[in-house]
ROTIBA-55031 format. One record per residue (C-alpha): residue in one letter; chain; x, y, z. Coordinates in pm, whole numbers, plus 50000, padded with zeros to 5 digits. Each point is the difference from the previous one (the first is absolute). Layout:
N
SITE rest kette     u     v     w
SITE    A     A     X     Y     Z
...
% end
This chain:
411
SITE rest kette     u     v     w
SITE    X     A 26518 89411 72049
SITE    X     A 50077 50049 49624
SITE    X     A 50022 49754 49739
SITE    X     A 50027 49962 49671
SITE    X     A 49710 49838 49754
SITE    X     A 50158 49712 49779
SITE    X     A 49720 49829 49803
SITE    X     A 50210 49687 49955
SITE    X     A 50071 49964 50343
SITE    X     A 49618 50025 50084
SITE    X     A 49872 49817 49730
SITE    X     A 50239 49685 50155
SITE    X     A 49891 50036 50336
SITE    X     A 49595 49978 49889
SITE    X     A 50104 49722 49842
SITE    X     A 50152 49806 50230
SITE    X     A 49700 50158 50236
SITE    X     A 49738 49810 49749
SITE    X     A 50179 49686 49979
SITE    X     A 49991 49998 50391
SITE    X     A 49639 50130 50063
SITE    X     A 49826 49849 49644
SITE    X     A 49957 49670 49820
SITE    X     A 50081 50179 49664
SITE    X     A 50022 50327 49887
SITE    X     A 49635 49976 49847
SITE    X     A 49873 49916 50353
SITE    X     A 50129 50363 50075
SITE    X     A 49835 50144 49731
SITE    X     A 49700 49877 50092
SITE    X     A 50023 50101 50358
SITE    X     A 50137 50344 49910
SITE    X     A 49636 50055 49741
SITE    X     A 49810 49853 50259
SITE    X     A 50128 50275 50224
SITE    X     A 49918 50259 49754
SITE    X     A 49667 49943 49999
SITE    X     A 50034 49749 49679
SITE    X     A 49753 49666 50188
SITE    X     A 50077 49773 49775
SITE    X     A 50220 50088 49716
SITE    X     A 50050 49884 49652
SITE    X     A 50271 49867 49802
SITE    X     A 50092 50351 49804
SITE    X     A 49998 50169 50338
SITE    X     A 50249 49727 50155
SITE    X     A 50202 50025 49688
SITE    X     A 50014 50397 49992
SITE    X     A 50112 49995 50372
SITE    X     A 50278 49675 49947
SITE    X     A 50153 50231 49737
SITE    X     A 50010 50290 50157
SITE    X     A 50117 49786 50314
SITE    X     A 50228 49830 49798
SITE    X     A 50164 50337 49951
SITE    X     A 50018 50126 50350
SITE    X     A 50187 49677 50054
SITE    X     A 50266 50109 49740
SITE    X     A 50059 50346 50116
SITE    X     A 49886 50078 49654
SITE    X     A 49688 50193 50161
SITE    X     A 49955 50184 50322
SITE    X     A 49741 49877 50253
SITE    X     A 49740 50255 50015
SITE    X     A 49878 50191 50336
SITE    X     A 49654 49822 49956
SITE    X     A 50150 49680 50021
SITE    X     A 50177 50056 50292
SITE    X     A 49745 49954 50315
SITE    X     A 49844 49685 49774
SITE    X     A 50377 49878 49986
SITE    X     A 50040 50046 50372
SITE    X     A 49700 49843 50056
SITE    X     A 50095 49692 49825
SITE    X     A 50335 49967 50010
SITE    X     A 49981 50025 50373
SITE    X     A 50304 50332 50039
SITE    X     A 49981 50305 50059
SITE    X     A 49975 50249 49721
SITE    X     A 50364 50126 50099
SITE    X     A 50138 49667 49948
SITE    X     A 49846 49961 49680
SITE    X     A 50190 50369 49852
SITE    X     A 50350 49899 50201
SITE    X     A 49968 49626 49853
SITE    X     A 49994 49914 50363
SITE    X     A 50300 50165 50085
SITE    X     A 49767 50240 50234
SITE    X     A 49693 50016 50213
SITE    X     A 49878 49720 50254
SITE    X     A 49891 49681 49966
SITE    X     A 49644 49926 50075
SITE    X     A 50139 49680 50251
SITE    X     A 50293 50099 50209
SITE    X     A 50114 49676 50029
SITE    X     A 50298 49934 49775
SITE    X     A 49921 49735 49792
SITE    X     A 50232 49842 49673
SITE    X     A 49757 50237 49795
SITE    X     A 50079 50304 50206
SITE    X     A 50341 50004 50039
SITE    X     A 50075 49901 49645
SITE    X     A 49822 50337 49878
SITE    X     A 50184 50187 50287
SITE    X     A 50308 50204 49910
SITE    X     A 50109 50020 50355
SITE    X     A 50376 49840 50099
SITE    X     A 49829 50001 50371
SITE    X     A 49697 49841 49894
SITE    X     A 50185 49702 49768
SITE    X     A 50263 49970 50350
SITE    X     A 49717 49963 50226
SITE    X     A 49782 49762 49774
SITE    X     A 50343 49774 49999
SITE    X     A 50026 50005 50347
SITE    X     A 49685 49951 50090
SITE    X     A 50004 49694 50271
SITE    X     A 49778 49709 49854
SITE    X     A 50173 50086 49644
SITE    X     A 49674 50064 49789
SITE    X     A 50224 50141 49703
SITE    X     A 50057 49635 49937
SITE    X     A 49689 49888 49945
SITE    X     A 49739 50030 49715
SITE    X     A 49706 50192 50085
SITE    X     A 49609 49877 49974
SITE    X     A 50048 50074 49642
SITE    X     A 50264 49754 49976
SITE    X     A 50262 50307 49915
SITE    X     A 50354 50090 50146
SITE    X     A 50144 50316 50082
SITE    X     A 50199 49937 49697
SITE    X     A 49712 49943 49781
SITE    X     A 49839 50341 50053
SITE    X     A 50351 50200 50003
SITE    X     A 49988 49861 49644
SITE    X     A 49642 50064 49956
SITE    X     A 50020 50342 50100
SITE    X     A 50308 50079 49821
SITE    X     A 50231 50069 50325
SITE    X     A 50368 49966 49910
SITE    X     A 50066 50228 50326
SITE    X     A 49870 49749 50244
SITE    X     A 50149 49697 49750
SITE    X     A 50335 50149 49979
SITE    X     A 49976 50050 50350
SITE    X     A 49992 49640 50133
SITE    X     A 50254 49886 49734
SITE    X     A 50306 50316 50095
SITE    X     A 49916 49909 50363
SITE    X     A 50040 49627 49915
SITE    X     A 49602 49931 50099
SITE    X     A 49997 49780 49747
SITE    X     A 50250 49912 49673
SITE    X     A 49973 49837 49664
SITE    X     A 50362 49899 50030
SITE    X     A 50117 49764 50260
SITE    X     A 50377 50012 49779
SITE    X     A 49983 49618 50053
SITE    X     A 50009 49859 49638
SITE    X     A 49865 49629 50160
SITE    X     A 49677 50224 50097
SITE    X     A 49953 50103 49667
SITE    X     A 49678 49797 49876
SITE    X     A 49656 50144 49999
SITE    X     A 50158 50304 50091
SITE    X     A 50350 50148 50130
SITE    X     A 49924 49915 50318
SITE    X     A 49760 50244 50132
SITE    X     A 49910 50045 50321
SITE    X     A 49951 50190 50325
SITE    X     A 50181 50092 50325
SITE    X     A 49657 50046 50198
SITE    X     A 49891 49728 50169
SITE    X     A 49734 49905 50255
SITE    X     A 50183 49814 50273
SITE    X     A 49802 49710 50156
SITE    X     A 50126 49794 50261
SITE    X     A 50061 49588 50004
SITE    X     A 49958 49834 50343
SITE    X     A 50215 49701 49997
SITE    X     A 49937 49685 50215
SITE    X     A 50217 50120 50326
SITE    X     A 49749 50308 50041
SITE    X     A 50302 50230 49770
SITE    X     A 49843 50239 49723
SITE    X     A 50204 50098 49687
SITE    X     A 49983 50339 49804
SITE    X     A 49893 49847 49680
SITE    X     A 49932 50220 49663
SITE    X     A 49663 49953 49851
SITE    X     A 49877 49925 49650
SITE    X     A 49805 50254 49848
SITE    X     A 49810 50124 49670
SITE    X     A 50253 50298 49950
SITE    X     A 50318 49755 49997
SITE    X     A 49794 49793 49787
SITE    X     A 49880 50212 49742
SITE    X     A 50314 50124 49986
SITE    X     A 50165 49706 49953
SITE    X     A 49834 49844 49721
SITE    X     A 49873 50337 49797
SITE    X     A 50235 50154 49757
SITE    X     A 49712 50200 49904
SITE    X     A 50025 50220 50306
SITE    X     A 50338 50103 49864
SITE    X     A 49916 50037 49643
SITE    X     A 49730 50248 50155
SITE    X     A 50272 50190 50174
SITE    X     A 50222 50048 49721
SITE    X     A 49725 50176 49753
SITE    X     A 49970 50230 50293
SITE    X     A 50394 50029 50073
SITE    X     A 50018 50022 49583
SITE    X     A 49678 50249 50038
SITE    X     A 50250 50218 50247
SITE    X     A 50342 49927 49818
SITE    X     A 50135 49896 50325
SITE    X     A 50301 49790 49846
SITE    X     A 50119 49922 50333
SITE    X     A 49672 49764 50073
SITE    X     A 50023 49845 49680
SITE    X     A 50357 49866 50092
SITE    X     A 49836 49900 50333
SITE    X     A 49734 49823 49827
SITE    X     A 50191 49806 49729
SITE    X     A 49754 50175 49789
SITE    X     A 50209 49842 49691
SITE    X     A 49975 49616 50117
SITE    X     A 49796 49769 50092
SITE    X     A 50076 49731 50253
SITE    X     A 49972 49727 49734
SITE    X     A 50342 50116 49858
SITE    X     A 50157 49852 50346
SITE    X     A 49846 49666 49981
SITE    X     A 50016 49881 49615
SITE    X     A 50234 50208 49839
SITE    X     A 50289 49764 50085
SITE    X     A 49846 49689 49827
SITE    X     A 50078 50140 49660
SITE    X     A 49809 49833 49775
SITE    X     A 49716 49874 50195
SITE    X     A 49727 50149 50257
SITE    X     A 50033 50347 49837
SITE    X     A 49837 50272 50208
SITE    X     A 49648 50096 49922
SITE    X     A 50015 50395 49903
SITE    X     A 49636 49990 49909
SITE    X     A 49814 49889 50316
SITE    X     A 50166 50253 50138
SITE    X     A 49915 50269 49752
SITE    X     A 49822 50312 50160
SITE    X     A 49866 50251 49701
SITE    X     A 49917 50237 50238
SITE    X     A 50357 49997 50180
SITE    X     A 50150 50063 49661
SITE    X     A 49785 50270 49903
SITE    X     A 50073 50210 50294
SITE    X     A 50391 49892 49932
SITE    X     A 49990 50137 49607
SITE    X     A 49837 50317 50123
SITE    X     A 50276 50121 50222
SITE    X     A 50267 50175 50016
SITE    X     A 50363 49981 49840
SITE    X     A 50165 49878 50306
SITE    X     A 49779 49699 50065
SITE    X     A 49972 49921 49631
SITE    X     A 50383 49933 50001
SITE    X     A 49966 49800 50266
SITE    X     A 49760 49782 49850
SITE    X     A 50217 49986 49675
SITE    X     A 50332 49896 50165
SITE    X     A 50112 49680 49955
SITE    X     A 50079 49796 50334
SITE    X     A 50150 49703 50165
SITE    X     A 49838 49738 50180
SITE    X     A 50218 49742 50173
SITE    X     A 49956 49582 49967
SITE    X     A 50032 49747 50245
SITE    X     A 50264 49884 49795
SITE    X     A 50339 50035 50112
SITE    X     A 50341 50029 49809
SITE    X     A 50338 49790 50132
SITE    X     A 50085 50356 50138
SITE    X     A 49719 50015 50199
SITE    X     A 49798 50257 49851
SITE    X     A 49638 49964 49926
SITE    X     A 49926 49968 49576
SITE    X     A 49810 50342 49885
SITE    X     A 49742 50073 49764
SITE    X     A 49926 50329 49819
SITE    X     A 49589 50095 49956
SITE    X     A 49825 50305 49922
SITE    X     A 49658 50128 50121
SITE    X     A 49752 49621 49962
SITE    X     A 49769 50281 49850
SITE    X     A 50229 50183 49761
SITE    X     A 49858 49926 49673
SITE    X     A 49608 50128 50133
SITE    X     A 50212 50296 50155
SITE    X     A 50135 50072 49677
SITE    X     A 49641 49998 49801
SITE    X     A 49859 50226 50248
SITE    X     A 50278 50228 49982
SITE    X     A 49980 50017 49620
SITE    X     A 49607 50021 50068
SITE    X     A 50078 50312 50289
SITE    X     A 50252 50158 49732
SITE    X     A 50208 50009 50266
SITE    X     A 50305 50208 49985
SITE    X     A 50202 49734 50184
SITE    X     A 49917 49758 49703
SITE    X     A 50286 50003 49817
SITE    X     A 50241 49951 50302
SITE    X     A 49816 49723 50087
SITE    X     A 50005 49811 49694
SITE    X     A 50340 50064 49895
SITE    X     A 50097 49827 50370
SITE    X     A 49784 49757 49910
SITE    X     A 50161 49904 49660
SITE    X     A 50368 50022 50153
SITE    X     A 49831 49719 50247
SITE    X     A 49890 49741 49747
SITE    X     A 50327 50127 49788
SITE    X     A 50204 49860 50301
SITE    X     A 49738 49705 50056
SITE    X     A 50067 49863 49647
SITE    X     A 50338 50047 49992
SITE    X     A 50046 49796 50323
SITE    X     A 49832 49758 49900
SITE    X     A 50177 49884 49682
SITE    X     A 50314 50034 50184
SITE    X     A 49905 49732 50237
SITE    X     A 49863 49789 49788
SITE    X     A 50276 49991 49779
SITE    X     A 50200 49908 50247
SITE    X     A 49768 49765 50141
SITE    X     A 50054 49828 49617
SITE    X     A 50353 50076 49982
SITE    X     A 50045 49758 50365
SITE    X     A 49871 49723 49818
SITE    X     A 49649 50029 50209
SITE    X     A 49795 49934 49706
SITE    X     A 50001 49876 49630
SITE    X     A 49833 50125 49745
SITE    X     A 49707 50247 50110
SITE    X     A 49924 49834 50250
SITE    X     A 50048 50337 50206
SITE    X     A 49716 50114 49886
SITE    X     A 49820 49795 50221
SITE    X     A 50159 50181 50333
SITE    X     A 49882 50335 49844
SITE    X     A 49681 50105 50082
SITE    X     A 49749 50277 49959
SITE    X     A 49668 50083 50264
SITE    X     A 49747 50188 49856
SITE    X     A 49892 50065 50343
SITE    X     A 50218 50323 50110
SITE    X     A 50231 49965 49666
SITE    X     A 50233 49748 50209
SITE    X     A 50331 49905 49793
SITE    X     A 50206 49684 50168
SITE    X     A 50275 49778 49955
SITE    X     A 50211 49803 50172
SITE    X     A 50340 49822 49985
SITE    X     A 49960 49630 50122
SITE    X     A 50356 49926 50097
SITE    X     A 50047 50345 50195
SITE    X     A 49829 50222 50205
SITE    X     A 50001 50275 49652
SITE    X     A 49698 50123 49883
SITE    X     A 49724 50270 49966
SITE    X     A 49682 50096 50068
SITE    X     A 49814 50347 49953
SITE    X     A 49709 50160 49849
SITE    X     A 50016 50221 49688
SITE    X     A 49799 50261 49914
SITE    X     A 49780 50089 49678
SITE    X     A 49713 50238 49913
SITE    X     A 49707 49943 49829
SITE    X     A 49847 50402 49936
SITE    X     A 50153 50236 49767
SITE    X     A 50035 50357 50009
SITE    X     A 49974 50332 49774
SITE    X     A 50376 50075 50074
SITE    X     A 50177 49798 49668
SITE    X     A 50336 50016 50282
SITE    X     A 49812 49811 50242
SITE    X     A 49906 49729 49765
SITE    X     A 50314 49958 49866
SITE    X     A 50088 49935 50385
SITE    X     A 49696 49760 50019
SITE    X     A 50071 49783 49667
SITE    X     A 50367 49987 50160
SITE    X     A 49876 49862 50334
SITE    X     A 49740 49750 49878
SITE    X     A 50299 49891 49722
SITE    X     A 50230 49882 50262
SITE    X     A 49632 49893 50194
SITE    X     A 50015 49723 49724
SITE    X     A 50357 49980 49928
SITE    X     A 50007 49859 50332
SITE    X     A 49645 49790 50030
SITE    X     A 50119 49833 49651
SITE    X     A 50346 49967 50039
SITE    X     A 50179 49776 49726
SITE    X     A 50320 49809 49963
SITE    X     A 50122 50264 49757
SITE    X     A 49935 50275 50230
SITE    X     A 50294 49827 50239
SITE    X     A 50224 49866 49769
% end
């Protein structure tokens, strides 16, 4: 069987491999001297192997045909599985474990796993790990867009009341126990477990999915995802002008990076403006909507201009016609707001306000159900393209157009 070398793809699978089998990557260094004859080595000899480990890890280096029966050795897989990145060659235990079967690249394999009787996918292993947790650790968007096509699992129940820590996550495989009653009857009853749990409360699992989904400009599990939102928007948007969300605790650098590195087609995506709905409702019935854009836009818009991406200026002209149509909004309904006799003076100034925390804009009408609330975008890098910073110093001019807004600016 013929496959094809990818040192990216192996240097993430001896990486996850470490993290399993090794306290820290120095541990393995150590180890891997040791093995080489090295008894007790010193720091320079640690340091020279981290980097050059380091490397491997990256896919910026190739692992070397010395290392690999030392590597085997350690890492407990066959030398096969370490060239295929585990797609190929056997497993030392036959026994399919969370470990296992989240390297695997087998549709039979993940089926049977699922299926298995006593349900082991939905526990954490001696390690304290999912099945979930090394997919991500391995970097296996097969096996993780797998379970979420086949509806395994979802990171959208399409229930806005679920949306909280997360958008109501969760999984279709359950361990079925059985509840004896007190006239001798037993009842099917669905378990708890650590999969519906983790799911259920960590919106990091599905930030990790969408740097791979944004890794593989699959635009169709982005939508899935919500890879735009976050479950905050559903909860507090509708107060207006207090309980903001909080953009930055959800903030994942790493999530964003993989987002400003690819392609066109996501890059729009992320760029779009979109519509969230309230739990306010009109007389007509209809729910009150909000327009945001990306929580993240103005980091995505410094690493773009950091990338010199091509999609830069596409994505900051969007983003100016955004806080364009944010400002303008909102001097139209505050002047009305004044006009209806809500307040005297400037004393509208004090429904207007500004969080630092995700560039937040709100304001709302006390005697009707009018008002706003968005985030705006800004950028605080510049770039060697005089065009692009004339886009920039337009952006970050309405930025503070709107932070600062004054009575004249609405009269």
């Amino acid at each position: 069987m013929s496959y094809k070398i990818d040192n990216r793809e192996i240097g993430a699978y001896i990486s996850g491999l470490i993290e399993r089998e090794f306290n820290s990557a120095r541990q393995f260094c150590i180890s891997y001297l040791q093995k080489n004859g090295i008894n007790d080595p010193a720091g320079e000899d640690i340091q020279n192997m981290a980097n050059r480990l380091s490397q491997i890890k990256k896919g910026a280096k190739r692992i070397q045909i010395d290392d690999l029966p030392v590597f085997s050795e350690l890492l407990h897989v066959s030398i096969e599985q370490i060239l295929s990145a585990g797609k190929y060659g056997m497993p030392k235990n036959n026994r399919m474990t969370n470990y296992t079967v989240a390297q695997s690249h087998s549709e039979v394999e993940w089926i049977a796993y699922i299926e298995e009787k006593d349900k082991p996918i939905l526990n954490p292993d001696e390690y304290g790990k999912t099945v979930l947790d090394y997919a991500i650790m391995f970097g296996n968007y097969d096996f993780l867009k797998f379970l979420i096509n086949k509806n395994y699992i979802w990171f959208d129940s399409r229930k806005d009341k679920d949306y909280i820590m997360t958008f109501g996550a969760g999984t279709n495989i359950q361990r079925i126990k059985f509840e004896e009653h007190d006239n001798g009857v037993f009842i099917r009853k669905p378990d708890m477990d650590d999969l519906q749990y983790k799911l259920a409360t960590e919106d990091q699992l599905r930030m990790y999915i969408i740097s791979f989904a944004a890794d593989h400009n699959d635009l169709s599990m982005l939508k899935k995802l919500r890879a735009r939102e976050i479950p905050e928007l559903y909860y507090k948007a509708h107060y207006l002008s207090c309980a903001c969300p909080d953009f930055d605790v959800h903030y994942d650098k790493n999530m964003v990076s993989h987002i400003a590195k690819s392609g066109n087609k996501v890059l729009d995506y992320f760029t779009d403006s979109f519509e969230i709905r309230d739990q306010i409702r009109y007389k007509d019935g209809s729910n009150r909507k909000h327009i945001f854009m990306f929580p993240y836009i103005s980091q995505l818009l410094d690493m773009l201009i950091e990338n010199n991406s091509l999609f830069l200026k596409t994505a900051l002209e969007k983003s100016i016609e955004h806080n364009e149509s944010t400002k303008e909004k909102l001097k139209s309904l505050i002047k009305e707001s004044v006009n209806n006799g809500c307040y005297y003076g400037d004393y509208w100034k004090k429904e207007v306000g500004f969080q630092e925390n995700g560039n937040v804009v709100h304001f709302r009408d006390p005697l009707a159900v009018a008002g706003i609330i968005t985030n705006i975008a800004r950028v605080t890098k510049e770039s060697a393209d005089s065009q692009i910073n004339r886009l920039i110093k337009q952006l970050n001019d309405l930025y503070n157009g709107i932070k600062y807004i004054t009575e004249e600016e609405i009269t």
